[in-house]
N, C-alpha and C positions, 0 to 999 in steps of 0.2 A: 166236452172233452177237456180235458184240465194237463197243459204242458207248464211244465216249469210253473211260472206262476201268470200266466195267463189261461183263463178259462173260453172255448171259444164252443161255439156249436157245428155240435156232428152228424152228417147224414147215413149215419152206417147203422145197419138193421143186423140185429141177432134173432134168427130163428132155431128154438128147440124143440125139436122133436123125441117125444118118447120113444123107445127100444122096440122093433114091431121086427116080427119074426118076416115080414114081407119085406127087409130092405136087405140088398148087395150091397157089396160094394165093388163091382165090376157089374156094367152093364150084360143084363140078360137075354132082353130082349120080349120077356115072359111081361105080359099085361099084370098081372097080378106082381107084380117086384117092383120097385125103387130102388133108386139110387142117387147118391151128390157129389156134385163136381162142379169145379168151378166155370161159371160161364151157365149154369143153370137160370131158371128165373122162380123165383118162390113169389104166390102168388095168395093174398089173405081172404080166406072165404071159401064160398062153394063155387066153381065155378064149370058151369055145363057143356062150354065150349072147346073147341078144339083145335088148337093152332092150326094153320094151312098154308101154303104161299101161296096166299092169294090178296087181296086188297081190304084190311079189317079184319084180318085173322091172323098177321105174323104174329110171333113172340114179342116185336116193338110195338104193337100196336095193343096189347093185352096190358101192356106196359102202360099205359098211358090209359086204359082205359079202369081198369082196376088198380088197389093201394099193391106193391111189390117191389121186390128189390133181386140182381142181377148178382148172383152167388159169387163173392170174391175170397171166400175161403169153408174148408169145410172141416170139425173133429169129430172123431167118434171116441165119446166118452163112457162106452159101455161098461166099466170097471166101475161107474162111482158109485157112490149113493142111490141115486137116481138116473139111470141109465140114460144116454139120448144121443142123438146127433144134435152137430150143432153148426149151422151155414149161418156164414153172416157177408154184410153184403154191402150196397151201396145203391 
C-alpha cells in the first residue's frame, strides 16, 4: 500500500466475483441464492463443510483452518465491462 511516500504492506484481500443470476442482494433465505455483506467470511477453495456451533466448525475456526478473509466492504459493479461483485476484506 503506497501512502504519501511511504510504501508499507497490506493485509486486505479483494474478492471478484462474476455476475451469476443466483445472487440478491437482500438475503433470501433460498439455498440456491447468495448474497454480501459485511461481516461475511469468503473462503478460497472447495470447501465441503458446514459451519455449526459447535467446537471446529464455527466461522473462526474455518477461519484459521482454510486461506480467507472477513468481508469489510462489498460493490456491485454490474454496469462495467465485465460485470462482478466485488468484497474485499481483511
Amino acid at each position: 500500500m503506497l501512502s504519501g511516500e511511504t510504501l508499507s504492506k497490506s493485509d486486505e484481500y479483494i474478492c471478484r466475483i462474476p455476475q451469476n443470476p443466483s445472487f440478491t442482494e437482500a438475503f433470501s433465505g433460498q439455498p440456491d441464492k447468495f448474497t454480501l455483506n459485511k461481516g461475511d467470511i469468503i473462503l478460497s477453495g472447495e470447501i465441503s463443510e458446514r459451519p455449526e456451533d459447535t467446537e471446529g466448525k464455527r466461522v473462526s475456526d474455518f477461519l484459521k483452518k482454510y486461506r480467507g478473509f472477513t468481508v469489510t466492504g462489498v460493490s456491485i459493479n454490474t454496469l462495467l465491462p465485465f460485470p462482478h461483485y466485488r468484497a474485499s476484506g481483511e
